[in-house]
N, C-alpha and C positions, 0 to 999 in steps of 0.2 A: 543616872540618866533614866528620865522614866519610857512606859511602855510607846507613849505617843510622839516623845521625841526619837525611838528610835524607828519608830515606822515610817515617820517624816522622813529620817536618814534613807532609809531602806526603799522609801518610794524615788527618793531624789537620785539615788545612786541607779535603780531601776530605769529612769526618766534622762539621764547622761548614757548608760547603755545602748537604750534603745535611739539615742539621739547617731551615737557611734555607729552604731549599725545602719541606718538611712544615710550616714555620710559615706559608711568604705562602699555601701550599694551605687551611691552617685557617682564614684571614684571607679566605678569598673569600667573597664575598657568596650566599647560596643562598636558595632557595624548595624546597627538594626535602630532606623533614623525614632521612631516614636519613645523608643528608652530614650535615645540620647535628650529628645524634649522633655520626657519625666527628668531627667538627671538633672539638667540644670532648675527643671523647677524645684526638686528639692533642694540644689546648692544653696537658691535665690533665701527660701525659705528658712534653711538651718543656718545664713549668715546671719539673721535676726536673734540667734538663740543669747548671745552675749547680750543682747541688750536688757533681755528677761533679768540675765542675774544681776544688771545692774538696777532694774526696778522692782526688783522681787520685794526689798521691804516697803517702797513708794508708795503711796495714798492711792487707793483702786479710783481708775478715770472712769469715771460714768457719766456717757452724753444721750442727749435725745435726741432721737430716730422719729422722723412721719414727717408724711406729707403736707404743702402749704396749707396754714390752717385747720389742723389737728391741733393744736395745743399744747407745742412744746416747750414754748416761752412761758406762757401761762401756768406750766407745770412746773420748772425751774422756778420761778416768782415762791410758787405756793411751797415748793417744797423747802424754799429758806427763808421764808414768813416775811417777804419783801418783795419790792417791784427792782429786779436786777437786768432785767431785757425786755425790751419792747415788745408787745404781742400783737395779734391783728389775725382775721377772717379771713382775711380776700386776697390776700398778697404775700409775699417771701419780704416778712418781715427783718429777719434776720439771717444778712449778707456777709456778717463777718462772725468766725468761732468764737463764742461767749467762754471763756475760761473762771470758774466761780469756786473760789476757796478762802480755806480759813486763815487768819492772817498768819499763825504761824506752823503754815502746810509750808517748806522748804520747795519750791514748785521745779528747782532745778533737779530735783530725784527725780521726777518723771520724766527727763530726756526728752524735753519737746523743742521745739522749734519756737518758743515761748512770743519769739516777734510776731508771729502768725495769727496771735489770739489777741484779741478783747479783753484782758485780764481783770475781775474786780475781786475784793478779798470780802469777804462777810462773816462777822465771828458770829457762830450758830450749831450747835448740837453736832448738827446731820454731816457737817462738814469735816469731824475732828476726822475721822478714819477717809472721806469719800473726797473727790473733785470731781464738780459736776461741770458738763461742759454742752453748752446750746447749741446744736449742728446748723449751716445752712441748711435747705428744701432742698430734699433729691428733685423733685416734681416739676419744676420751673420747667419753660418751654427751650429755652438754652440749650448748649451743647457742651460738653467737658473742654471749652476751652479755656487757655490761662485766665486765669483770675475769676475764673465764673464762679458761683454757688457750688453748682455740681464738681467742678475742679477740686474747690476746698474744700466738700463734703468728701469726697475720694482720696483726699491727702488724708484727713485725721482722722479719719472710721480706721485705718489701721493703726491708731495707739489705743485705741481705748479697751477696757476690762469689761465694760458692761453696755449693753444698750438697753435702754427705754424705750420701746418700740409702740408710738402713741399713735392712733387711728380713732375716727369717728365714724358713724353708723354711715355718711357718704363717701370716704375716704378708703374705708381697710379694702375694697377689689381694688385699688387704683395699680395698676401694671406695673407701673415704671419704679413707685414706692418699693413696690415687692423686686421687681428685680435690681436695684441697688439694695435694700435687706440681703438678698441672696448673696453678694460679693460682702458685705461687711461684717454678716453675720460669721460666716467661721474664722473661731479660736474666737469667741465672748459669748457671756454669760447672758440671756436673753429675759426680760420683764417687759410683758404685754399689759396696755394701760387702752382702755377707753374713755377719753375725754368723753368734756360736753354731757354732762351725768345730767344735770337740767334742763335740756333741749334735747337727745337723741332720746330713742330705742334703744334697749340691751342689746348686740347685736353678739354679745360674745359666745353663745354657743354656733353660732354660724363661721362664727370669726376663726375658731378653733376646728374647725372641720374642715377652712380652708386654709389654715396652716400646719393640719395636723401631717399633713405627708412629709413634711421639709423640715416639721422642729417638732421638740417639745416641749407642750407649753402647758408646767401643770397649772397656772390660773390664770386667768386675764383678770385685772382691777379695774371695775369702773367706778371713776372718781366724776367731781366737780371740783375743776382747780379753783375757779374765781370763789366759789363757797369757802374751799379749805383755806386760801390765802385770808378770807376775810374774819378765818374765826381763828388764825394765828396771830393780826394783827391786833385785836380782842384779847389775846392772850388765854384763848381756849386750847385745850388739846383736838387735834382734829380726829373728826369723825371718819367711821363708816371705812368703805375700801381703802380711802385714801392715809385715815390714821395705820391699817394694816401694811400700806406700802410706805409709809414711815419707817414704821418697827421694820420692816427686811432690810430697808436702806442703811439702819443702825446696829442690826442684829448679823441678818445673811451677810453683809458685807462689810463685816469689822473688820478691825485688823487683826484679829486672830485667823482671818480666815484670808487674808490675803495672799499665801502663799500657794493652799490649794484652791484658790479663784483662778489664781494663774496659772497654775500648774494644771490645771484641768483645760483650759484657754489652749494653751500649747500642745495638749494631748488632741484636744478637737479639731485643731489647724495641723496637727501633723499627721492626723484620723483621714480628715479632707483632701491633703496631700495625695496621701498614698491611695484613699480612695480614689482618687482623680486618674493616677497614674496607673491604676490595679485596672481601672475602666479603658484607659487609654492601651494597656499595653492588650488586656481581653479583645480589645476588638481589633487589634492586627492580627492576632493569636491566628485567628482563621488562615488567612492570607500564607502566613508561614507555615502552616500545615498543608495548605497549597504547593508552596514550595517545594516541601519535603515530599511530599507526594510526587510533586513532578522530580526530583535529582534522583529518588530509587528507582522511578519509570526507567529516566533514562538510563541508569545501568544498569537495569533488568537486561532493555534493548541492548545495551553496548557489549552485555554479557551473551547474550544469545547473538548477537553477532560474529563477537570474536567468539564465541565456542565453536561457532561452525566454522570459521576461517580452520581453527586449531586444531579440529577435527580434520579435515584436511589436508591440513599439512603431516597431522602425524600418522594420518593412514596411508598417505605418500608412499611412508619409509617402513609401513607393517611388515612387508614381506621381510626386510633384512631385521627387523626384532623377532619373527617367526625362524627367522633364524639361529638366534643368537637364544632365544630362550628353548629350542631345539636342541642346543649344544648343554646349555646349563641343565636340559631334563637328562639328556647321557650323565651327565655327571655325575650326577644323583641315584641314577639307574642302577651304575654300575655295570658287570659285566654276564650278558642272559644271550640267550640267543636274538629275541625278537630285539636288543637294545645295540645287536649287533647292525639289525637290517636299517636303525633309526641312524647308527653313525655312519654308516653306508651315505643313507642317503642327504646324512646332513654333509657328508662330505663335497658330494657334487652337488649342495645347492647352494654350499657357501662362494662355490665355484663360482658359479653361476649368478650369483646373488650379488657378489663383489663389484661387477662389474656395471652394474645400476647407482652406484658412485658417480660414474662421468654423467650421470640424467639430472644431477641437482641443480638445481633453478635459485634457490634464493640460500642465505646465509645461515640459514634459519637452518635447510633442510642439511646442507652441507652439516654443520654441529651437530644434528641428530643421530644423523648415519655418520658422523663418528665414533657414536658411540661403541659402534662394530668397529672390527677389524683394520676395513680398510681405511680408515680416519690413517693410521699411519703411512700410510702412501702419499696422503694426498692433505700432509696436516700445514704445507705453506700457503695452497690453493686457498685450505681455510682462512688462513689468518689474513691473508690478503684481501679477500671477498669480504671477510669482515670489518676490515678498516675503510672500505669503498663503498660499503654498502648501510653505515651504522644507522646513517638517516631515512633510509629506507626501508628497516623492520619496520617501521609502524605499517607503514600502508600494507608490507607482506603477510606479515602476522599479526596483526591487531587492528586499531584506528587508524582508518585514513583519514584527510581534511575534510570530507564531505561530511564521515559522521561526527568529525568534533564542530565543523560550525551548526550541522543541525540542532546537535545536543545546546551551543550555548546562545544558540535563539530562542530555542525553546523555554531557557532557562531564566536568559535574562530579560522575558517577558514576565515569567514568575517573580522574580528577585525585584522588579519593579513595582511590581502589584503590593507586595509583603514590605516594602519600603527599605530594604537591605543597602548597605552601600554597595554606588554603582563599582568602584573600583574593584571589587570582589569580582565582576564580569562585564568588565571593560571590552570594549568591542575589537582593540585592539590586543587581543589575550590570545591569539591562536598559536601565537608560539609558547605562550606557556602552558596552553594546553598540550603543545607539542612534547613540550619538558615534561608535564605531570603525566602524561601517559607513556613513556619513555624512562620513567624511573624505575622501574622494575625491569626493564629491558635486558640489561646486562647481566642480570639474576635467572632474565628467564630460560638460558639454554643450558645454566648452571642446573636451574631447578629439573625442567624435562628430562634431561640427561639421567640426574640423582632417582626421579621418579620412575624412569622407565628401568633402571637399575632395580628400584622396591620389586616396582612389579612383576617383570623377570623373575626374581629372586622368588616369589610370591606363587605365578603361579606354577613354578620350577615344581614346589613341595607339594601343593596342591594334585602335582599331575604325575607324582612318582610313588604316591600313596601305596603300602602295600596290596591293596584290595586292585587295584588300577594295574599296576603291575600282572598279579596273577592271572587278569584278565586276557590280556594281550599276550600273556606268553601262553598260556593254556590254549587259546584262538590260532596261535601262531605255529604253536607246536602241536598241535592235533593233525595240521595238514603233514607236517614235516612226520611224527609218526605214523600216520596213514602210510606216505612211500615207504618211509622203510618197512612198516608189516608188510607192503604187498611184494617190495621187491626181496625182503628175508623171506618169507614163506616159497615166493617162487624158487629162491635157489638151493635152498635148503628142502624144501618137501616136494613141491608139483615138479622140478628137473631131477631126482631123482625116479621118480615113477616112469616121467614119462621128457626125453630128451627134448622131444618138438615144441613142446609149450613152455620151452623157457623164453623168458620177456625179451623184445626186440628192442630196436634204437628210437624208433614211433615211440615205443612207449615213455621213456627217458627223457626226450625230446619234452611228449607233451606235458608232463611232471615239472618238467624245470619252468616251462610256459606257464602254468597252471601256480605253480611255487613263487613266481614273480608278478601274477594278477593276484594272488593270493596276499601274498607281503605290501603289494601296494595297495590295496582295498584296507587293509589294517594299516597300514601308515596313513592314509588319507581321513580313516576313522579317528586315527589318535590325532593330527595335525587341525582336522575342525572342530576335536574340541579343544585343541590348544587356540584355535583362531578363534573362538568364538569367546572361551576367558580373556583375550587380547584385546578381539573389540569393545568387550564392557567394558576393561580396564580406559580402554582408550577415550570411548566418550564420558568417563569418571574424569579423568585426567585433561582432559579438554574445556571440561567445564570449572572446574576446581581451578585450573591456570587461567581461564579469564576471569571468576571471581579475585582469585589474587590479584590481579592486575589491576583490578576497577573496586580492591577492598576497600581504599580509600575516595573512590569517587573523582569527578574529573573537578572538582569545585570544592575540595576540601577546607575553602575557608568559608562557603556560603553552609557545608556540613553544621560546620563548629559552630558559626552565628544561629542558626535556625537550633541548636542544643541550648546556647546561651540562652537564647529569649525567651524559654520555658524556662533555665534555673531563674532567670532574671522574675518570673513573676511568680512563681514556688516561693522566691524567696521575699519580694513583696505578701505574699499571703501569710506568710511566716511573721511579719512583721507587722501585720496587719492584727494578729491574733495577740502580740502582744500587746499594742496600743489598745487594745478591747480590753484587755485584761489590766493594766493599767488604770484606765479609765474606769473600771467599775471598784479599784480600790479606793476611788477618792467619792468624797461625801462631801457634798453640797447644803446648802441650804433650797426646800424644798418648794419655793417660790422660783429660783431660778431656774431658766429652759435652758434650748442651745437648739445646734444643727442635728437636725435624724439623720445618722448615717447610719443606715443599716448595713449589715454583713452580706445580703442578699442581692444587696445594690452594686456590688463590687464593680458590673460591668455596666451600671445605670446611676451616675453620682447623682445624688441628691440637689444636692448644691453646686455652684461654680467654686471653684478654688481660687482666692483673689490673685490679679497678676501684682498688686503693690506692693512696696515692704508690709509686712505686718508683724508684731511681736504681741504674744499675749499678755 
């Protein structure tokens, strides 16, 4: 096998891959309405792809393009050395497709609709490789209805492989010209021709600066057809531009090169595609980042709301966790004097503290402050309030209705603007907002519970520290040595001297006074900095559980679509990079143009992408 047949192999296997890849892209599932219109336009487009490989070895269709009285008949004539269709000035001479081949071109490989045409056969040179085919006038005052010009000119621009795109020095600004060129132009190979070589102006460097933004066209030909036909019927070779657009029509477009004629044809119509669609999905792109902008606002807001409900609720219950992490600092303490005075008085504050159980208000709080003690007193009361009360955490502790219909007005003005589907935020969604923000629910008094457990635990060791310790007992015990030097010295040294001045009951009295503002000043100094690690903890832990809560958003599928539509066009640009690369492995012959589509234009197509069948 030699080097050229396997690169043939290598491009085609290449060109099936990349086909595969814009089909499972079409194939994915969306909520984001301007894909779903790229999707099907590439389905429309890649049902065409069988027809290629049924005309892949088929005789390349090359018809001619321009407006009434340009000289397309006249060109046809000249370039099979006969008079084979009517020509004329003034008028849309030809109202039905001229189909012109050689007699034995087999005209069924080309897959036409063969009743549609004008059929004649002409054995001639030009004809062994080509079929040349005579367009109606885009140009005519008519309208694309049945049976018109423009109709049939819109039916058969999508089979053909090449156009002859013919214009005269009054004709090439003509609008209408150009914008049906723009739809039939992508996926064919493009050859610009200036009739009327005897009568106009060169006009083609003007010509090429007003088609240079939309194609490329490396030469325009200007011929005289009625000259060339008349020195073919003379049996001369023809001259000039026109013999030079002979040799391409025999040479550029043999049948050796029919495979990458067309295979370039389908890269540029697939080029177009995705250009169109790369454009289409760029300019929602905005819109969805709108979106996304507005669903983190909102659970910014929803987060700072529920933080402070949460904060709230758990500094309700701080006093009985000032408790309860009062008990776990003894624990850890150990046994000292000063950690004598701490169980002392965590003893009567548990006392004390218990009985702020009967103050709970919601289900919520009830769970919490079980986390203490007295949960076992009162653990039916819980379970009861909790089954009466399930539909009512939200509003207690989290989302009420007010901020989820704020939130999904707000949103589903966004989600309209970005074109997202409405069912995503359907107006009658409030109970499954109700649902999404409730699914962590029964996790959440799990979690608080487990949490307030860390933190206790946390800063139990934090506040039992050796250095912490020494502190407090050194503090505590300097007063406690103080009495005793003063009351050992009096009875052992100043009551022997002298009887009178041994210490009286005053004195005793105000020691044990003094000993108990004293132990309370130090207990109120260790208990605010235990309250003061409790309250960081707390609004840590307050804000952290309503990020949990709202980690997945209240709109979790408008999330996922607005993530989609960014891989969705990542992965058209992906796809886009290889069609580039593709495209510049095949080689052409250097007469033929085609559509600019530039890489730059991704969100600005050059061209229209045709809505008809077309196969290259």
């Amino acid at each position: 096998m030699s080097n050229s047949e396997l690169e043939q192999l290598q491009l085609l296997t290449e060109v099936d891959e990349l086909i595969a890849r814009m089909s499972n892209w079409a194939d994915q599932p969306t909520a984001w309405d301007p894909q779903r219109h790229c999707q099907t336009l590439i389905k429309r487009l890649l049902s065409r792809v069988e027809t290629l490989r049924i005309r892949l070895e088929a005789p390349l269709l090359v018809a001619t393009f321009g407006g009434t009285g340009t000289g397309k008949s006249a060109l046809v004539n000249a370039l099979v050395g006969q008079v084979c269709t009517p020509s004329g000035h003034e008028r849309p001479t030809t109202t039905q497709p001229v189909l012109i081949a050689h007699p034995q071109t087999e005209l069924s490989s080309l897959n036409l609709p063969l009743e549609n045409f004008h059929i004649k056969t002409i054995e001639t040179p030009i004809l062994r490789d080509i079929v040349l085919l005579d367009c109606p006038d885009p140009d005519t005052s008519e309208g694309a209805t049945a049976g018109s010009n423009l109709a049939q000119l819109q039916a058969v621009l999508p089979m053909c492989d090449v156009l002859i795109y013919t214009s005269t020095q009054q004709k090439y600004r003509s609008a209408r010209v150009v914008d049906e060129l723009g739809q039939a132009a992508a996926g064919c190979r493009l050859l610009f021709v200036q009739t009327r070589a005897d009568l106009d102006t060169d006009i083609r460097d003007d010509w090429k600066k007003q088609l240079a933004p939309h194609y490329e066209v490396p030469e325009v030909f200007f011929v005289d057809s009625l000259r060339a036909l008349s020195e073919q019927q003379q049996g001369l070779r023809p001259s000039g531009d026109f013999g030079r657009l002979i040799d391409v029509l025999t040479t550029q477009l043999g049948s050796s090169q029919r495979i990458r004629i067309r295979r370039a044809n389908l890269i540029d119509l697939l080029q177009g595609a995705v250009e169109h669609c790369r454009s289409t999905l760029g300019d929602g792109i905005p819109a969805v980042r709108d979106l996304e902008t507005a669903l983190e606002s909102q659970r910014t807001q929803l987060v700072e709301r529920m933080s402070g409900r949460l904060k709230d609720e758990l500094k309700t219950s701080r006093h009985l966790w000032e408790r309860r992490l009062l008990g776990a600092v003894n624990e850890l303490w150990g046994f000292s004097p000063f950690s004598s005075i701490l169980r002392l008085y965590h003893g009567l504050g548990s006392l004390i503290a218990s009985m702020s159980l009967y103050r709970a208000r919601t289900s919520a709080q009830m769970a919490l402050l079980g986390a203490v003690q007295g949960v076992r007193w009162l653990g039916s009361r819980i379970k009861e309030r909790d089954v009466e009360q399930q539909l009512g955490q939200i509003g207690q502790v989290g989302l009420d209705d007010n901020m989820l219909q704020e939130s999904q007005l707000v949103i589903e003005g966004y989600a309209h603007s970005a074109h997202m589907d409405r069912a995503l935020v359907e107006t009658d969604s409030l109970d499954h907002l109700r649902e999404q923000a409730a699914k962590v629910e029964g996790q959440f008094l799990f979690d608080a519970s487990r949490k307030i457990d860390d933190i206790i635990d946390d800063l139990s060791r934090r506040n039992t520290g050796w250095f912490t310790r020494l502190r407090y007992e050194v503090l505590f015990l300097a007063f406690v040595g103080y009495v005793l030097y003063r009351v050992g010295n009096n009875f052992f040294v100043v009551s022997f001297q002298d009887e009178s001045k041994i210490l009286q009951t005053h004195f005793y009295v105000n020691a044990g006074v003094i000993f108990v503002i004293w132990s309370l000043v130090l207990i109120i100094l260790f208990m605010r900095r235990l309250r003061r690690g409790l309250d960081r903890h707390i609004e840590t832990l307050a804000t952290e559980m309503a990020v949990s809560r709202l980690s997945k958003g209240l709109f979790p599928g408008l999330d996922r679509a607005c993530v989609q539509s960014h891989q969705s066009l990542d992965q058209l640009e992906a796809v886009s990079m290889a069609i580039r690369r593709l495209r510049d492995a095949i080689t052409l012959g250097k007469s033929l143009g085609g559509v600019q589509v530039e890489p730059s234009a991704a969100h600005k197509p050059a061209v229209a992408v045709p809505q008809g069948n077309r196969h290259a």
